[in-house]
VEXPATI-553788 format. One record per residue (C-alpha): residue in three letters; x, y, z. Coordinates in steps of 0.001 Angstrom, whole numbers. Layout:
% VEXPATI-553788
+-----+---------+---------+---------+
:  aa :      xx :      yy :      zz :
+-----+---------+---------+---------+
: ALA :       X :       Y :       Z :
...
+-----+---------+---------+---------+
***
This chain:
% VEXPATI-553788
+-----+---------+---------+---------+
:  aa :      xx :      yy :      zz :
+-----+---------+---------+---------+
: UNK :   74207 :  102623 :  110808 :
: UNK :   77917 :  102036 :  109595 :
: UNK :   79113 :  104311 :  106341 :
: UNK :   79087 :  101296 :  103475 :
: UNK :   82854 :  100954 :  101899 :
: UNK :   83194 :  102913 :   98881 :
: UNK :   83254 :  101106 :   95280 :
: UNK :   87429 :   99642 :   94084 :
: UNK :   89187 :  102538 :   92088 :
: UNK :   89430 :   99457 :   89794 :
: UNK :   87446 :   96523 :   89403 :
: UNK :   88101 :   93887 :   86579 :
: UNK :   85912 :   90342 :   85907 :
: UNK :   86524 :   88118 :   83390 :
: UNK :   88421 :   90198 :   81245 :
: UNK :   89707 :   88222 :   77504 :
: UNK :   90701 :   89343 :   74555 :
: UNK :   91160 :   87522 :   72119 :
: UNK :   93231 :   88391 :   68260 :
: UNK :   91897 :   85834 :   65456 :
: UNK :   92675 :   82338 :   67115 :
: UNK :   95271 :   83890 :   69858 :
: UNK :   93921 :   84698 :   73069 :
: UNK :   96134 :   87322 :   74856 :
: UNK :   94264 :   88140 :   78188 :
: UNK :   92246 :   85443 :   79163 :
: UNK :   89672 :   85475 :   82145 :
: UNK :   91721 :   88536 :   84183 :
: UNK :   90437 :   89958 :   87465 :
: UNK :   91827 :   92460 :   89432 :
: UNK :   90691 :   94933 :   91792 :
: UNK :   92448 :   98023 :   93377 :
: UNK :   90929 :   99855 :   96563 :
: UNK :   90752 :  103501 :   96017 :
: UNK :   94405 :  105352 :   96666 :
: UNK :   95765 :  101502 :   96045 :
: UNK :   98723 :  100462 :   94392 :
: UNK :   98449 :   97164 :   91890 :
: UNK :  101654 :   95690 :   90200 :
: UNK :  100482 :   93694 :   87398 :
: UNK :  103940 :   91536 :   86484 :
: UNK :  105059 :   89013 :   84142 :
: UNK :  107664 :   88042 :   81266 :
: UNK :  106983 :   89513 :   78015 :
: UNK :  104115 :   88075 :   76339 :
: UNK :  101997 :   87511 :   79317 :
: UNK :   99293 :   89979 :   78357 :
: UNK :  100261 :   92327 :   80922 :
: UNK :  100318 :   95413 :   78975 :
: UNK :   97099 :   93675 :   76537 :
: UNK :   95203 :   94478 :   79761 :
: UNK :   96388 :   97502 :   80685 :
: UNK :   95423 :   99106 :   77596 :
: UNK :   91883 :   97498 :   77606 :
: UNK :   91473 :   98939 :   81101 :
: UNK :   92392 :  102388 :   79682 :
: UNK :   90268 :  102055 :   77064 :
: UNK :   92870 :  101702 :   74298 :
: UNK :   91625 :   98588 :   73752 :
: UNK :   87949 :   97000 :   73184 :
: UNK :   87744 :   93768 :   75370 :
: UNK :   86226 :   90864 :   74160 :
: UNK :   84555 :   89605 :   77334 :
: UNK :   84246 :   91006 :   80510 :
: UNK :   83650 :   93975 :   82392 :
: UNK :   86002 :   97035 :   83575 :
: UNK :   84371 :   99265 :   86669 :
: UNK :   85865 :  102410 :   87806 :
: UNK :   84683 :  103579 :   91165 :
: UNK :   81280 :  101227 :   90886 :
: UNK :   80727 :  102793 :   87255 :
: UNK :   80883 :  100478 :   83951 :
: UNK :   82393 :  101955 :   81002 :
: UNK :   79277 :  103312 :   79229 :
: UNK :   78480 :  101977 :   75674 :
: UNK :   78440 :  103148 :   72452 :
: UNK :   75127 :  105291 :   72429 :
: UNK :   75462 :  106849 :   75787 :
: UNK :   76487 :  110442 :   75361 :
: UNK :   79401 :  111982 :   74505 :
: UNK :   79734 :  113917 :   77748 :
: UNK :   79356 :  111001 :   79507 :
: UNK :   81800 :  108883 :   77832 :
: UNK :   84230 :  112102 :   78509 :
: UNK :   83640 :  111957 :   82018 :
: UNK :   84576 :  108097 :   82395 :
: UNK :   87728 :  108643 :   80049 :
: UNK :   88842 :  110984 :   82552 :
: UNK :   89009 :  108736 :   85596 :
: UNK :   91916 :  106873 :   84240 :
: UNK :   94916 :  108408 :   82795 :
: UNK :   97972 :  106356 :   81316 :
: UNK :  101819 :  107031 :   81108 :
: UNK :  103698 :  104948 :   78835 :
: UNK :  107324 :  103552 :   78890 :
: UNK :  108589 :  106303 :   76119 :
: UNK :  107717 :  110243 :   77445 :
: UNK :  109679 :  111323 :   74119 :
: UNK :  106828 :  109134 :   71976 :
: UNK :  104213 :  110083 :   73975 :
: UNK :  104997 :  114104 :   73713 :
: UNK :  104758 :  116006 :   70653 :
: UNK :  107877 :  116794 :   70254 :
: UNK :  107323 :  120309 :   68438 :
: UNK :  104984 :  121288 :   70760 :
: UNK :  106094 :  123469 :   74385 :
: UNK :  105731 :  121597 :   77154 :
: UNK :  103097 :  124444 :   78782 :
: UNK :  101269 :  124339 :   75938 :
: UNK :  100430 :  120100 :   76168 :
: UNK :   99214 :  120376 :   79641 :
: UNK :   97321 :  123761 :   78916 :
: UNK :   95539 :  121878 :   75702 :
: UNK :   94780 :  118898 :   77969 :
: UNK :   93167 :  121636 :   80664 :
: UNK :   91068 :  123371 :   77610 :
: UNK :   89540 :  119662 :   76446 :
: UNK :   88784 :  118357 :   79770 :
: UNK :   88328 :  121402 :   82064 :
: UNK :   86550 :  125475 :   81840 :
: UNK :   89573 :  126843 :   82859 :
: UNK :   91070 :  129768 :   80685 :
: UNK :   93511 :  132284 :   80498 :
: UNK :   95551 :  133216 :   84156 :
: UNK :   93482 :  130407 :   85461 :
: UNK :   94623 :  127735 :   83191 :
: UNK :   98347 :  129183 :   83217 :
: UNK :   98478 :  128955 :   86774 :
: UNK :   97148 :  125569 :   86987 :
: UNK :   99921 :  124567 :   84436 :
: UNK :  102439 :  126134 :   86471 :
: UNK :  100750 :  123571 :   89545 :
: UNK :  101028 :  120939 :   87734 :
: UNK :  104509 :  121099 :   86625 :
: UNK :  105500 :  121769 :   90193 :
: UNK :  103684 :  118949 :   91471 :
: UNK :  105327 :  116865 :   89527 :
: UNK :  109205 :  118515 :   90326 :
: UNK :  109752 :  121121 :   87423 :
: UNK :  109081 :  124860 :   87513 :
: UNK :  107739 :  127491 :   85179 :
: UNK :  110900 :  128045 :   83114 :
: UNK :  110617 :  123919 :   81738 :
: UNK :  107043 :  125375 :   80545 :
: UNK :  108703 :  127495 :   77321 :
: UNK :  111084 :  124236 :   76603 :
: UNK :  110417 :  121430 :   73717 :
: UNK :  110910 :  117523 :   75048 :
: UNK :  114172 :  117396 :   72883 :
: UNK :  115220 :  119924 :   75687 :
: UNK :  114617 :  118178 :   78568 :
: UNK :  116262 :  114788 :   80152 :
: UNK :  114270 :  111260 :   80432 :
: UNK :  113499 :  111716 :   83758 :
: UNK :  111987 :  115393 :   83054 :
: UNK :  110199 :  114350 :   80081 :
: UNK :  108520 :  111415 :   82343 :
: UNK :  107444 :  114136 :   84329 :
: UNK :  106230 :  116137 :   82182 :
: UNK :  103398 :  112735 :   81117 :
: UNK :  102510 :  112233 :   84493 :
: UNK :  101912 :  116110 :   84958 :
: UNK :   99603 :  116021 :   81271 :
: UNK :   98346 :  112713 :   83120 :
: UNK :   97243 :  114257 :   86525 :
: UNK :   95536 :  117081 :   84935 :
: UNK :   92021 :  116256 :   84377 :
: UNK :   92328 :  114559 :   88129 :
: UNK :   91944 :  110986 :   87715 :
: UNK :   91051 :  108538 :   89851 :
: UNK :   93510 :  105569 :   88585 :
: UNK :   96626 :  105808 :   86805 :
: UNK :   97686 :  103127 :   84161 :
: UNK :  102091 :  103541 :   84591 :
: UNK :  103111 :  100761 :   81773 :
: UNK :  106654 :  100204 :   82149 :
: UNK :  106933 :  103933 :   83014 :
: UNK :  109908 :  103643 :   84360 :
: UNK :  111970 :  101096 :   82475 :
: UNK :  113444 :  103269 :   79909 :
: UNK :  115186 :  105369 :   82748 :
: UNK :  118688 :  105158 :   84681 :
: UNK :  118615 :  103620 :   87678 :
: UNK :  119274 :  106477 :   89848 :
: UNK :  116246 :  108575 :   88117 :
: UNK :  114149 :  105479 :   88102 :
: UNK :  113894 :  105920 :   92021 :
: UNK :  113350 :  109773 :   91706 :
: UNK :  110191 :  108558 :   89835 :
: UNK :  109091 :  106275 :   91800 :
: UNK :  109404 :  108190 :   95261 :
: UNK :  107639 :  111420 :   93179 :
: UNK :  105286 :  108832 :   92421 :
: UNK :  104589 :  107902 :   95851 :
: UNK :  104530 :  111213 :   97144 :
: UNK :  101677 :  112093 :   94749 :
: UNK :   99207 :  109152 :   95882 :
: UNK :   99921 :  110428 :   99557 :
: UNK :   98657 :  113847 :   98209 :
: UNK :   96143 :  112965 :   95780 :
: UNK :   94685 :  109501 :   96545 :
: UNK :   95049 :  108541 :   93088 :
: UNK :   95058 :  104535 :   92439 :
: UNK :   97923 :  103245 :   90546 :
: UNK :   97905 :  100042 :   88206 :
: UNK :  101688 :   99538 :   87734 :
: UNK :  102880 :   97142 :   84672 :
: UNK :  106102 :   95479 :   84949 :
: UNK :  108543 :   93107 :   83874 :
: UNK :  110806 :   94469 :   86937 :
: UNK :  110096 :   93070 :   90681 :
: UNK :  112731 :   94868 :   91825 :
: UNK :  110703 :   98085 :   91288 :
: UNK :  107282 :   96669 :   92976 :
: UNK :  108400 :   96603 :   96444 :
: UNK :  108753 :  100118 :   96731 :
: UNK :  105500 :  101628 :   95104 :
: UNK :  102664 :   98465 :   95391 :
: UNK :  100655 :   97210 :   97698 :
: UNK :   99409 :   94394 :   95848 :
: UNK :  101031 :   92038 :   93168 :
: UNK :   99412 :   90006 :   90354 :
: UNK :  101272 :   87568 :   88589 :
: UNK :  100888 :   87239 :   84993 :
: UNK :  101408 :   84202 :   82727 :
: UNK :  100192 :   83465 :   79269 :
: UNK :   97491 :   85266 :   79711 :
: UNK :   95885 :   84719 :   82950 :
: UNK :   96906 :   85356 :   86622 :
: UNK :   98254 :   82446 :   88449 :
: UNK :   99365 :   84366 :   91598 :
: UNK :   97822 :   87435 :   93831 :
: UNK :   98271 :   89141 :   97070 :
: UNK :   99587 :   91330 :   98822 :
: UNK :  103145 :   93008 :   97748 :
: UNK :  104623 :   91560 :  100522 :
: UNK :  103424 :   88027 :  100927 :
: UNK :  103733 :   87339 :   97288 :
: UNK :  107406 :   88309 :   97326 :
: UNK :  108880 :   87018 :  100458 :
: UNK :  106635 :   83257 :  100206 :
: UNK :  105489 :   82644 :   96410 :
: UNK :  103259 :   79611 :   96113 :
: UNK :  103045 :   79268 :   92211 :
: UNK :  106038 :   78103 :   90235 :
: UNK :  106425 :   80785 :   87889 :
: UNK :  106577 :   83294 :   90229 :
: UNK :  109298 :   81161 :   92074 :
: UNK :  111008 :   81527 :   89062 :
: UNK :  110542 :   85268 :   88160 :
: UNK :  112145 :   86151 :   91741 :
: UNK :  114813 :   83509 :   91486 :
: UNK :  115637 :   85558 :   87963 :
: UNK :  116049 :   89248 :   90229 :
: UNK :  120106 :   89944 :   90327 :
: UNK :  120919 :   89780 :   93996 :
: UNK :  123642 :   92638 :   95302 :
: UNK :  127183 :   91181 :   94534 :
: UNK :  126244 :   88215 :   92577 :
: UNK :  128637 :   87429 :   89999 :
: UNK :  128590 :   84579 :   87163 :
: UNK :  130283 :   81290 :   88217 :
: UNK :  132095 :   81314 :   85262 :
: UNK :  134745 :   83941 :   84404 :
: UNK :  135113 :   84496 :   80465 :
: UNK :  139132 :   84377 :   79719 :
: UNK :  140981 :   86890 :   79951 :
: UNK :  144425 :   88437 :   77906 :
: UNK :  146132 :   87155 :   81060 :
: UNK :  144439 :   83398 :   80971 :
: UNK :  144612 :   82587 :   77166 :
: UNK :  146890 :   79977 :   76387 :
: UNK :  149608 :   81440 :   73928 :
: UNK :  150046 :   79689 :   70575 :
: UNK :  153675 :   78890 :   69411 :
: UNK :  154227 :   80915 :   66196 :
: UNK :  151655 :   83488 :   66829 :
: UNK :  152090 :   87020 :   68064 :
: UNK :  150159 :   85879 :   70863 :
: UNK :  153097 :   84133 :   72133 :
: UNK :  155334 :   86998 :   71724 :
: UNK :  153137 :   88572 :   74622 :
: UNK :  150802 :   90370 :   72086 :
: UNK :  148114 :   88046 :   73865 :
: UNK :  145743 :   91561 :   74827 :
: UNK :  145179 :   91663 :   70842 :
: UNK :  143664 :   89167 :   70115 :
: UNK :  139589 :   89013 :   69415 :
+-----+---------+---------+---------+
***
């Protein structure tokens, strides 16, 4: 008798949510396999991150239903162990580490209060599973006795997806995680990223404006507009042969290597000098 499949890391069915008469997230459904990647992408406005935070549980939808490995979020009476244990299969890193640290607090100590919430370890055993954690994630034991104003971005990013892996989840909510970065650490993320779902098997559910950043981290794409999704599939089909308009457009808006504008702005050299004027005199660089 064949094994059956296991349950999506994330299943989502006719999610809405709704704000008085506005309806941000309307009808939404989206399913990752477990270890899968899911770029959920759109303009500002398009609900993207609306969802995101109902999946994590930041949010109460309005309709639908949110499964994590097969299980439904439990409601309000089941107990509070129970409602623990769902919490912990999805974690979420946000676009700002620096907001999402206490900034007076060490950065041992927030992974170490994390591991005394969620987890019975204590004393060497939760110190050395801090020490893990910060390694997986590219720092050592010295960035343990340091504040976030200490660190860089990129470390301080780090540092939330460390706090983020600790209680082991099975899907990770990254919203924007990377936007607020440099371009150069943006791809250390992203490969350190990678490199943990290879180890880990975690499922990602990756919100983003950029689809210059979703080749290199997602399997699958959704395609976010006012609301609802109006393109899916995977990563690769969805960029290289687009069927729906908007997302036409959203790729047509990527900057392409070596593009420049078709118009030049004038320059000191270019502007026409004005008899009388200092400008004419050769002080042209001067002016405004």
């Amino acid at each position: 008798m064949a094994d059956s499949l296991p349950p999506p890391a994330l299943e989502v069915t006719g999610l809405r949510k709704t704000f008085g008469d506005f309806t941000a997230v309307d009808d939404v459904a989206l399913t990752i396999a477990p270890g899968g990647s899911l770029a959920v992408v759109g303009e500002s406005g398009s609900g993207k991150t609306t969802t995101a935070r109902m999946i994590a549980g930041l949010e109460k939808p309005t309709a639908g239903t949110i499964r994590l490995n097969g299980r439904g979020r439990p409601g309000v009476n089941a107990r509070t162990s129970e409602r623990r244990e769902f919490a912990r299969e999805v974690q979420m890193v946000f676009q700002d580490p620096y907001a999402s640290l206490d900034r007076h607090q060490k950065i041992g100590d927030c992974i170490a209060e994390v591991l005394t919430l969620h987890t019975d370890l204590r004393g060497p055993a939760r110190a050395a599973r801090t020490a893990e954690l910060l390694e997986q994630v590219g720092l050592d034991e010295r960035h343990a006795a340091s504040l976030p104003r200490a660190l860089s971005g990129g470390q301080r990013q780090r540092v939330a997806i460390a706090r983020a892996l600790a209680v082991q989840p099975r899907l990770l909510v990254l919203d924007e995680a990377v936007a607020a970065l440099d371009v150069s650490v943006q791809a250390q993320i992203l490969t350190l990223l990678q490199h943990i779902r290879e180890q880990t098997s975690v499922a990602y559910l990756f919100i983003t404006h950029d689809l210059g950043i979703v080749r290199h981290i997602c399997d699958e794409i959704a395609v976010m507009r006012h609301g609802r999704v109006v393109e899916s599939g995977a990563a690769d089909t969805v960029l290289t042969d687009p069927q729906h308009p908007y997302t036409r457009k959203l790729l047509d808006s990527v900057p392409v290597p070596g593009w420049k504008p078709s118009r030049v702005l004038a320059t000191a050299d270019t502007v026409p000098s004005v008899p009388g004027t200092e400008a004419s005199k050769g002080d042209a660089g001067n002016r405004p």
